[in-house]
C-alpha positions as CSV (number, residue, x, y, z in Angstrom):
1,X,359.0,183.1,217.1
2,X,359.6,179.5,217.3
3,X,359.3,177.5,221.0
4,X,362.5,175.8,221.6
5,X,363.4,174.7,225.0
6,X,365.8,172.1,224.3
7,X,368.7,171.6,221.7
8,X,370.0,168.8,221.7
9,X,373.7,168.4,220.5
10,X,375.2,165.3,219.6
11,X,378.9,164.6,219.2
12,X,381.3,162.4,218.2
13,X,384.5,164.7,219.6
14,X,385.5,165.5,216.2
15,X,386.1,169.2,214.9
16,X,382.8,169.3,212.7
17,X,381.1,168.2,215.9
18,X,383.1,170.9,217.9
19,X,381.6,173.4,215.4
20,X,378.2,171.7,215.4
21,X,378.4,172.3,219.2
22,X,378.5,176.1,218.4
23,X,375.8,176.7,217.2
24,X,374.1,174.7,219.1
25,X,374.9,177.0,221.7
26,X,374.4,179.9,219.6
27,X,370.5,178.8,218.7
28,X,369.6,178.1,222.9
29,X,371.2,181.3,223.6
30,X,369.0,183.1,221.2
31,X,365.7,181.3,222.3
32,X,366.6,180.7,226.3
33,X,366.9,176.9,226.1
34,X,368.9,174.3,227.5
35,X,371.2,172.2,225.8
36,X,372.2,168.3,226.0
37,X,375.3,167.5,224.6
38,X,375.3,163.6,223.4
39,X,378.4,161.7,222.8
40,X,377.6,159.2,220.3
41,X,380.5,156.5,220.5
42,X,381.7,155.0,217.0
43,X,381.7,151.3,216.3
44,X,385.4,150.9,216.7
45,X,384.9,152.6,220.3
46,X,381.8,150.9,221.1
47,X,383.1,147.4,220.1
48,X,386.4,148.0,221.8
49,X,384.7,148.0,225.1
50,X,383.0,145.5,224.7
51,X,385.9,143.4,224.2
52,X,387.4,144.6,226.9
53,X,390.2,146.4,225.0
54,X,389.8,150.1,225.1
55,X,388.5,151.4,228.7
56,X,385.5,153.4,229.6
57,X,386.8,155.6,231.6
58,X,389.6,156.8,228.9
59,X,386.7,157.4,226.3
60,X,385.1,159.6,229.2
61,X,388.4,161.7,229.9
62,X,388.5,162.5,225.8
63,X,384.7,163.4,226.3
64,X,385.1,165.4,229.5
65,X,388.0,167.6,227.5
66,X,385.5,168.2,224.9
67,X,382.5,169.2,227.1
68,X,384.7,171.3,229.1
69,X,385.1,173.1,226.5
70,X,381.3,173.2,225.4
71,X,380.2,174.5,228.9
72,X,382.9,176.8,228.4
73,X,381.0,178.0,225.5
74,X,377.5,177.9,227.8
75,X,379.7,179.8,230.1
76,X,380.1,182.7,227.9
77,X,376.3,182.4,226.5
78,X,373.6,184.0,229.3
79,X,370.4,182.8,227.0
80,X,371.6,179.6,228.4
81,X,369.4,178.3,230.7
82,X,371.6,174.8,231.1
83,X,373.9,172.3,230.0
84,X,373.4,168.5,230.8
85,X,375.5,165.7,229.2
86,X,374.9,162.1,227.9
87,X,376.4,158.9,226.2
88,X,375.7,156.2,224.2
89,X,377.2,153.8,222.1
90,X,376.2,154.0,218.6
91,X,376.7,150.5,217.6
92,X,376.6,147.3,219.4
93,X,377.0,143.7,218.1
94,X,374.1,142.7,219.9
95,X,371.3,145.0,218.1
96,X,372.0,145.1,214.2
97,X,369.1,148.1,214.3
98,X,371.1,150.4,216.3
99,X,373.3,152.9,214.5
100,X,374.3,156.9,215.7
101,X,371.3,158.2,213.8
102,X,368.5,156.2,215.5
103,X,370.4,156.9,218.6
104,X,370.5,160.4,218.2
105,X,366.8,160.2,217.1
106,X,366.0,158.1,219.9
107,X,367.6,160.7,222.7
108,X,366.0,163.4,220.7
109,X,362.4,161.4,221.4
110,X,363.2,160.6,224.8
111,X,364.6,164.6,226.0
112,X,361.8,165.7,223.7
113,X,364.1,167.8,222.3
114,X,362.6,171.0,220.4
115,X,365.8,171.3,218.0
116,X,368.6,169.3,216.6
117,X,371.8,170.8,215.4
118,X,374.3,167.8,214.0
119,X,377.6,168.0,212.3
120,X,377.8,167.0,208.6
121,X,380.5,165.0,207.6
122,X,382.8,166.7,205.0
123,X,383.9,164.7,201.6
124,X,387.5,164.2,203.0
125,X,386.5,163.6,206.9
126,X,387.8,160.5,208.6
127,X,385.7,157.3,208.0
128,X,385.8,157.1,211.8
129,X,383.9,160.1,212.6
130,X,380.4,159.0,213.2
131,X,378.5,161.8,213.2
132,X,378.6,162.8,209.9
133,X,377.6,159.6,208.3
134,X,374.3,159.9,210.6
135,X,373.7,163.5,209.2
136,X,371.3,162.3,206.5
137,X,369.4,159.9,208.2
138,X,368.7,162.4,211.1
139,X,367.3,165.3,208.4
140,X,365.2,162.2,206.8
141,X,363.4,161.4,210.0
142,X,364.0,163.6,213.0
143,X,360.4,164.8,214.1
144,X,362.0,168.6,215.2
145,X,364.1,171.2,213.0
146,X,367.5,169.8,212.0
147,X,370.6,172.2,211.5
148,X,373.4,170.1,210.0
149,X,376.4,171.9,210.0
């Protein structure tokens, strides 16, 4: 049986990430690991505050709702062992190198995370969801299993 400790969970608040977020849940409750839920902010997001346009703390009321409902989840999971919570921007003007999937693969490094389970972005999905554009690049690199959902 495999040794997972940590699964690490990004999200963009989107449904495939919702779903993502699932089974992520579902793969630490079967092995007894912790999860870390990472909201990965999209360019428009990420560029919006800092211009001074959209505020933080709105962003971080949309992701509290959504985590809410993951812990929820953790809640109703006793393999659990527990839930912690992140966010980073995945874009900035300032660093042409950063996108979501480095970031993801950067928390990933940095949690040493055992297993990453990431939503996949569906042919119709909104272009704004920014997740599933970093699906790819997180399979192609990522040092640990990769579920892509």
């Amino acid at each position: 049986m495999a040794d997972i400790d940590l699964v690490l969970a990004p999200t963009d608040c989107s449904e495939e990430s919702a779903r993502a977020a699932e089974y992520a849940v579902a793969v630490a409750d079967r092995y007894g690991a912790a999860v870390h839920m990472l909201q990965v902010v999209e360019e428009r997001v990420a560029l919006g505050m800092e211009a001074g346009d959209l505020e933080a703390e709105a962003i971080a009321a949309q992701y509290n709702d959504f985590a809410d409902d993951v812990d929820a989840m953790v809640a109703d999971a006793p393999g659990v062992s527990t839930i912690s919570h992140s966010s980073a921007a995945g874009f900035t003007s300032d660093r042409l190198s950063r996108t979501p999937g480095s970031v993801v693969l950067d928390t990933a490094e940095e949690l040493d995370a055992d297993f990453i389970v990431i939503p996949r972005e569906a042919p119709s999905a909104d272009p704004e969801e920014t997740l599933g554009k970093a699906a790819l690049y997180v399979l192609e690199y990522a040092s640990q299993p990769v579920l892509s959902v």
